[in-house]
Backbone bond lengths (Angstrom), bond angles and torsions (degrees), N, CA, C in turn:
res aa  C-N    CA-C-N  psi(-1)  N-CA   C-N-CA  omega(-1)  CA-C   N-CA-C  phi
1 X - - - 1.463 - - 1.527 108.96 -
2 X 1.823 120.51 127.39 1.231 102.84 179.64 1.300 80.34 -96.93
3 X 2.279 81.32 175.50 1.948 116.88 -166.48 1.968 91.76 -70.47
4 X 1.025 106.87 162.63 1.441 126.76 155.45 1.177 94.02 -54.44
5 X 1.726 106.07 155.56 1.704 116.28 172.96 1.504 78.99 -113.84
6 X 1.481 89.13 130.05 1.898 117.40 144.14 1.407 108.17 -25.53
7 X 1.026 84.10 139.08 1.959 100.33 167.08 1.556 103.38 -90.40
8 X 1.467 101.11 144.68 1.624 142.19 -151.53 1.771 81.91 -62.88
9 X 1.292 118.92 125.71 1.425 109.71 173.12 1.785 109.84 -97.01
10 X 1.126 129.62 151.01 0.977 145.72 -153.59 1.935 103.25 -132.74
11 X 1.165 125.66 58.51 1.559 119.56 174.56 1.818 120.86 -61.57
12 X 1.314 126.62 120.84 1.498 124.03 177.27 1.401 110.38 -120.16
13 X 1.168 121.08 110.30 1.240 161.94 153.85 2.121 90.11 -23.15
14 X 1.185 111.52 76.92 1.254 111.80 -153.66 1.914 109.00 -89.72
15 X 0.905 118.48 -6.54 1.381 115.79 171.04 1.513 116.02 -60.15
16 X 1.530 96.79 -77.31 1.029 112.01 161.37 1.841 152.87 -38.11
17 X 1.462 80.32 -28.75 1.868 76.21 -167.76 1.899 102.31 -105.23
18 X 1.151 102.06 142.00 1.285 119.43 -178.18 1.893 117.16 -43.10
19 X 1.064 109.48 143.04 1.639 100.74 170.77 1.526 121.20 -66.85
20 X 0.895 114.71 -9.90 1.209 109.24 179.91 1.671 127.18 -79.49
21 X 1.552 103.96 -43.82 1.350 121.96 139.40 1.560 126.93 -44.65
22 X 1.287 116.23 -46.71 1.341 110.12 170.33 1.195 124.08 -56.01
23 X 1.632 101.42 -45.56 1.903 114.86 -177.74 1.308 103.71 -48.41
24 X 1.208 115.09 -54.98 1.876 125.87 -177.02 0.790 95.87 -70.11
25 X 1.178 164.34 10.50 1.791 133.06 149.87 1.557 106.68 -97.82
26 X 1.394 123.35 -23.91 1.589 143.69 172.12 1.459 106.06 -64.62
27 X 1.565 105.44 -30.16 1.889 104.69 -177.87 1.577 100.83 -68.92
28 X 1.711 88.97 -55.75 2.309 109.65 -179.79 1.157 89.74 -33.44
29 X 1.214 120.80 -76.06 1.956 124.13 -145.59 1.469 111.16 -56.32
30 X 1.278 116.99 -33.64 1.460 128.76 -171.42 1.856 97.23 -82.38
31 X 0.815 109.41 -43.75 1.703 112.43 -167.08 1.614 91.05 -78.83
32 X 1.249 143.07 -34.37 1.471 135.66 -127.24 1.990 97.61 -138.15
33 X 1.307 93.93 -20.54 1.711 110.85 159.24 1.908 85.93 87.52
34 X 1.044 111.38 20.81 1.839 103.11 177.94 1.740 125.54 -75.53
35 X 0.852 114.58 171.44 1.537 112.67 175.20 1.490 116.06 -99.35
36 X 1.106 147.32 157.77 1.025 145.63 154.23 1.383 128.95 -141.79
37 X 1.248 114.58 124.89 1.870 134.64 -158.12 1.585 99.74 -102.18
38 X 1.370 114.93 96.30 1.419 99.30 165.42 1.814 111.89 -89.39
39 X 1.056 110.94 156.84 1.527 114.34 -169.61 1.787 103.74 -127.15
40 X 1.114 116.64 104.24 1.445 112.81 174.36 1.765 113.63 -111.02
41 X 1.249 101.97 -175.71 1.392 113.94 -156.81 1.932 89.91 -125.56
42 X 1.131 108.83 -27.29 1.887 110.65 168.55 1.211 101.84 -154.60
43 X 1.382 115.40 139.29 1.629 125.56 156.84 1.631 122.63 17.95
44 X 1.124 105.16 112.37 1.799 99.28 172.23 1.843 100.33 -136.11
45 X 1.146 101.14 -169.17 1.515 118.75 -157.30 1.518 94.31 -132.49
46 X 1.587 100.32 80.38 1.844 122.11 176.36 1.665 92.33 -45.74
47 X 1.351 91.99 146.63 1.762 96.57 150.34 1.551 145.51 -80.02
48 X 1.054 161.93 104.17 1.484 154.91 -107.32 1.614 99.06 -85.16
49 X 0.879 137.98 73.21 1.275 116.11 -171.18 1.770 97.43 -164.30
50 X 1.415 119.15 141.88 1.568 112.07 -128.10 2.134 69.81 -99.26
51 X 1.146 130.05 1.61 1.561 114.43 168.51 1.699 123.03 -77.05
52 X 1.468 86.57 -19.99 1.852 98.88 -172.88 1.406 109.91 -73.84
53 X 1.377 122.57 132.91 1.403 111.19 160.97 1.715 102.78 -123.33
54 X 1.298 128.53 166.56 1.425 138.81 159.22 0.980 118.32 -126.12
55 X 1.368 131.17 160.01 1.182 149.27 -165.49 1.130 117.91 -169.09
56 X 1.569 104.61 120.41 1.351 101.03 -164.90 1.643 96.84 -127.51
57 X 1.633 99.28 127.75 1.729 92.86 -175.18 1.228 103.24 -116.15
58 X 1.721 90.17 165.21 2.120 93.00 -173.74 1.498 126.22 -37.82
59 X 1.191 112.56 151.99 1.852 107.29 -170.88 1.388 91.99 -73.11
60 X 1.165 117.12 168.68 1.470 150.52 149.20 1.721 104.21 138.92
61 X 1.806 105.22 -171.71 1.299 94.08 -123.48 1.692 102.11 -81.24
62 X 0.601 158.68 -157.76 1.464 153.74 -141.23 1.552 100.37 -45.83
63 X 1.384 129.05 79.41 1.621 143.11 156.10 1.126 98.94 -93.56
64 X 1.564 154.32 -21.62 1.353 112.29 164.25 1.297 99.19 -96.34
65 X 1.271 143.78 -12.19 1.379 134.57 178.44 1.782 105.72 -60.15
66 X 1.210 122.54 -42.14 1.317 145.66 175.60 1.765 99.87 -59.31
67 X 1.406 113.88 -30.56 1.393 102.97 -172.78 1.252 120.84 -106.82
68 X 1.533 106.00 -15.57 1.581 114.00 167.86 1.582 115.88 -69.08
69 X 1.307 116.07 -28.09 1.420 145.36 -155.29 1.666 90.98 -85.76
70 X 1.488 121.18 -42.34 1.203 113.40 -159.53 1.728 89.40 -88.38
71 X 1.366 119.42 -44.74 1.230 99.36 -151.96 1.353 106.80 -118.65
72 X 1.439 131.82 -16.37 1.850 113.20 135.95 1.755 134.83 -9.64
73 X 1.449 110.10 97.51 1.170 90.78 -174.75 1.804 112.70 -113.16
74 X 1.337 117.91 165.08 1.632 117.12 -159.06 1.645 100.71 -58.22
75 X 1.252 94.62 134.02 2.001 104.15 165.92 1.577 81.54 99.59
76 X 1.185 145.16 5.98 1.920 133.59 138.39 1.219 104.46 -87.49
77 X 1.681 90.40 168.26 1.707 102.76 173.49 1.485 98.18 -129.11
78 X 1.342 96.58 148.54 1.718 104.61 151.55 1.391 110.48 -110.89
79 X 1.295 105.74 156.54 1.234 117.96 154.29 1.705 123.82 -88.39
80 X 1.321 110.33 131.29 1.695 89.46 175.04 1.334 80.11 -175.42
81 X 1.888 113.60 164.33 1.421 135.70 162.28 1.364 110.69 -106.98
82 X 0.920 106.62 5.85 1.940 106.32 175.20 1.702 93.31 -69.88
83 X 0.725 106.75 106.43 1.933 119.10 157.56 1.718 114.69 -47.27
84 X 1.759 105.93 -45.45 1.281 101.50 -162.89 1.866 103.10 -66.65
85 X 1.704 79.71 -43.63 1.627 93.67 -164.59 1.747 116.28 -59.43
86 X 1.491 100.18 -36.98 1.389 108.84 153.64 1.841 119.58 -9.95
87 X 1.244 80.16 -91.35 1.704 113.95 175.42 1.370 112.57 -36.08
88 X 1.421 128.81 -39.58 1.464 137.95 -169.51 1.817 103.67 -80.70
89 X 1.652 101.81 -40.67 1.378 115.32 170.85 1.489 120.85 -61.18
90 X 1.353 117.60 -50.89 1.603 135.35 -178.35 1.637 90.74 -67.67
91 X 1.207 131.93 -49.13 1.164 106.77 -168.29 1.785 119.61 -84.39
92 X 1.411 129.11 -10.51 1.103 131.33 134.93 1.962 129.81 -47.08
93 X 0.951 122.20 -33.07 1.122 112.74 174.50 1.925 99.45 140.18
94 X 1.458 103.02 -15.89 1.563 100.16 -142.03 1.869 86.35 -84.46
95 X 1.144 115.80 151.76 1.533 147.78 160.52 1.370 110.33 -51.79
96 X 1.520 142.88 112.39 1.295 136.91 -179.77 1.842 119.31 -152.68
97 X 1.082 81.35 107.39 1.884 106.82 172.44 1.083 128.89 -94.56
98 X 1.222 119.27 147.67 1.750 117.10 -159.51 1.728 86.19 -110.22
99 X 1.502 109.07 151.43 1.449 113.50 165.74 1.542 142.56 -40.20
100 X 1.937 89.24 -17.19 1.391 89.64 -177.45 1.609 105.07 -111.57
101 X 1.100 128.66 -1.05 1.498 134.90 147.10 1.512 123.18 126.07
102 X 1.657 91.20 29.46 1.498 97.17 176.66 1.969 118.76 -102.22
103 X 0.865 103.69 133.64 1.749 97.84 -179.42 1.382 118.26 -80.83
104 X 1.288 108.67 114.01 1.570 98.57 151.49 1.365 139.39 -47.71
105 X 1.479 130.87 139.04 1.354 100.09 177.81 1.673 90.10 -161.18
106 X 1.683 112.49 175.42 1.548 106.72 -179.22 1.624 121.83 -45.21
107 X 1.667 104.51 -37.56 1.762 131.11 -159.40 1.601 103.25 -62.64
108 X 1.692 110.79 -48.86 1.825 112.96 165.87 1.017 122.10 -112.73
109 X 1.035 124.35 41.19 1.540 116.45 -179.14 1.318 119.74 -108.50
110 X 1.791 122.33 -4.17 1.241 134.48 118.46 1.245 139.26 -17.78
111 X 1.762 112.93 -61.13 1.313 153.69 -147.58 1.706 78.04 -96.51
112 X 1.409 128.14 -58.23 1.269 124.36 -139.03 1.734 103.77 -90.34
113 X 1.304 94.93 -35.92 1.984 115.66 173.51 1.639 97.97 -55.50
114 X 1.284 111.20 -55.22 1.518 112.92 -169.30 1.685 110.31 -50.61
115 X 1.804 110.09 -62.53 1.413 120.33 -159.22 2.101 94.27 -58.89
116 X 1.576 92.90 -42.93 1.915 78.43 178.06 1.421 132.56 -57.78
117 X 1.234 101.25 -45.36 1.717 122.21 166.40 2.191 115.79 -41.63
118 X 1.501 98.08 -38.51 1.457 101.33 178.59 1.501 98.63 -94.15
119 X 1.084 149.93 -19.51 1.369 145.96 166.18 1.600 120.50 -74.84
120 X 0.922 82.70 -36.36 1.840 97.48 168.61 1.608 100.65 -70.26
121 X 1.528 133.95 -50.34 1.357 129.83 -179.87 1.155 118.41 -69.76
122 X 1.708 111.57 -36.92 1.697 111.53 -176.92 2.118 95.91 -68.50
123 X 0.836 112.58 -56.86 1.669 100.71 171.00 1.022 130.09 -63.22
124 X 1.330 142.94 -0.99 1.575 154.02 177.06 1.877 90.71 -101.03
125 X 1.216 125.50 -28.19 1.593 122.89 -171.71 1.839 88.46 -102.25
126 X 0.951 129.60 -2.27 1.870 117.39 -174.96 1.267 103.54 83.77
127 X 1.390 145.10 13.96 0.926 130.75 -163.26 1.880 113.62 -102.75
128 X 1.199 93.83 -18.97 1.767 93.92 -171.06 1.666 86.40 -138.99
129 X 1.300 113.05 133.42 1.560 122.12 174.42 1.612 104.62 -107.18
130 X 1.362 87.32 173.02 2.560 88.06 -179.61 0.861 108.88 65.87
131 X 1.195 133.65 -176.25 1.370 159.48 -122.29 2.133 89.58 172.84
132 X 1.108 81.72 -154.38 1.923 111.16 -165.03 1.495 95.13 -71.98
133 X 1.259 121.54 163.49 0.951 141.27 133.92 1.152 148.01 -74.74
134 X 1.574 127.62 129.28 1.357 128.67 -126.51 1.858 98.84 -55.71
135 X 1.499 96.29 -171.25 1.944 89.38 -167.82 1.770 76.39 -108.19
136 X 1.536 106.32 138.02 0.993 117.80 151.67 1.486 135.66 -137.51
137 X 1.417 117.67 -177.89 1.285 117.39 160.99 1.254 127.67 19.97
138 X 1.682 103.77 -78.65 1.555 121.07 -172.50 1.961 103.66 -82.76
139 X 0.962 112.93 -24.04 1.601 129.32 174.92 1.870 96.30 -67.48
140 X 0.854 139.15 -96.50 1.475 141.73 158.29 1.526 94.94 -6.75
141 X 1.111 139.11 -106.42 1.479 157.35 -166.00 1.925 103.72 -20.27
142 X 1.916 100.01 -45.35 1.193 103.67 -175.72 1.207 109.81 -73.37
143 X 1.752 126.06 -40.33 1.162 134.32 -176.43 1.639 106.04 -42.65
144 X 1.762 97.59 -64.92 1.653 105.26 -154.17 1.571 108.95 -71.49
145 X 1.569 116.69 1.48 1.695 111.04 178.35 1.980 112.12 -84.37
146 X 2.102 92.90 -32.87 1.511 113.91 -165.45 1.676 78.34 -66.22
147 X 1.276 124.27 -57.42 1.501 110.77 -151.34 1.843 111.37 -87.29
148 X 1.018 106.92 1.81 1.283 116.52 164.41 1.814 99.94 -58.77
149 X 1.634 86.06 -63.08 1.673 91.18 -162.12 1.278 123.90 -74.03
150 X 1.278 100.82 -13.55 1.740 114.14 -173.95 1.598 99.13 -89.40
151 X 1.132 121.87 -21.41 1.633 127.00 -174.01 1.404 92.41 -73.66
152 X 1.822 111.84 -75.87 1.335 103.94 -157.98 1.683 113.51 -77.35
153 X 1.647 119.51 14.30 1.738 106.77 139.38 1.490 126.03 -74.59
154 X 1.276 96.17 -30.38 1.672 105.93 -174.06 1.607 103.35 -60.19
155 X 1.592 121.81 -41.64 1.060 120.02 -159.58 1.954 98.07 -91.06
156 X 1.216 124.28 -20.84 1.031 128.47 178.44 1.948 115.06 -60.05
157 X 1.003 107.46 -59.92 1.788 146.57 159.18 1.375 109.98 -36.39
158 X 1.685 114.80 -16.40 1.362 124.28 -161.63 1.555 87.10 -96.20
């Protein structure tokens, strides 16, 4: 008799990403029987639900980026908007989506390293102020279709 396979783990890059995104991957996991690891950098407010776990590792400067990195393994996803951390993930094997519903993957993550790298300079020179625009509506909507589809390959692949 083989063991049961583990449920599909789901890691979120938890500082960073909006609740709303979080909620939707907490709906997935519950409907889809998955796990989900949020990883923070200070204290958060887990969700009640016996699939969620958190983890919160010592501050400094990318320690959970350092911890998703170590213990993400290929055929999971994280969620996260870190670009760099992205890249560290894609090149391990691991699956990685940004909150607003775009995938990382080997094909842009060139393309995607570059556009951050010149946004990061045009604001380090005064030249471009802000960040993103707030997460909305269509941000949510985009998220929950990418991770629809990115789930049920992940689980296909399994």
């Amino acid at each position: 008799m083989s063991e049961p396979a583990l449920p599909l783990r789901v890691w979120i890059d938890a500082d960073a990403c909006p609740r709303a995104a979080r909620d939707q991957v907490v709906k997935f996991a519950l409907k889809r029987g998955l796990e989900v690891v949020l990883v923070a950098g200070q204290s958060q407010v887990k969700p009640a639900f016996a699939c969620v776990r958190l983890i919160v590792v010592p501050s400094g400067p990318d320690a959970a980026d350092d911890y998703l990195v170590e213990h993400a393994q290929p055929g999971e996803l994280v969620i996260c908007s870190d670009v760099p951390l992205a890249d560290r993930l894609v090149k391990k094997g691991v699956a990685a989506l940004d909150p607003r519903g775009r995938e990382f993957d080997p094909r842009n993550m060139g393309e995607r390293l570059a556009v951050r790298n010149l946004f990061t300079d045009l604001r380090e020179q005064g030249q471009m102020y802000g960040g993103q625009a707030a997460y909305g509506e269509r941000d949510r909507q985009a998220f929950a279709n990418a991770l629809d589809r990115l789930l049920t390959r992940l689980m296909r692949e399994r």
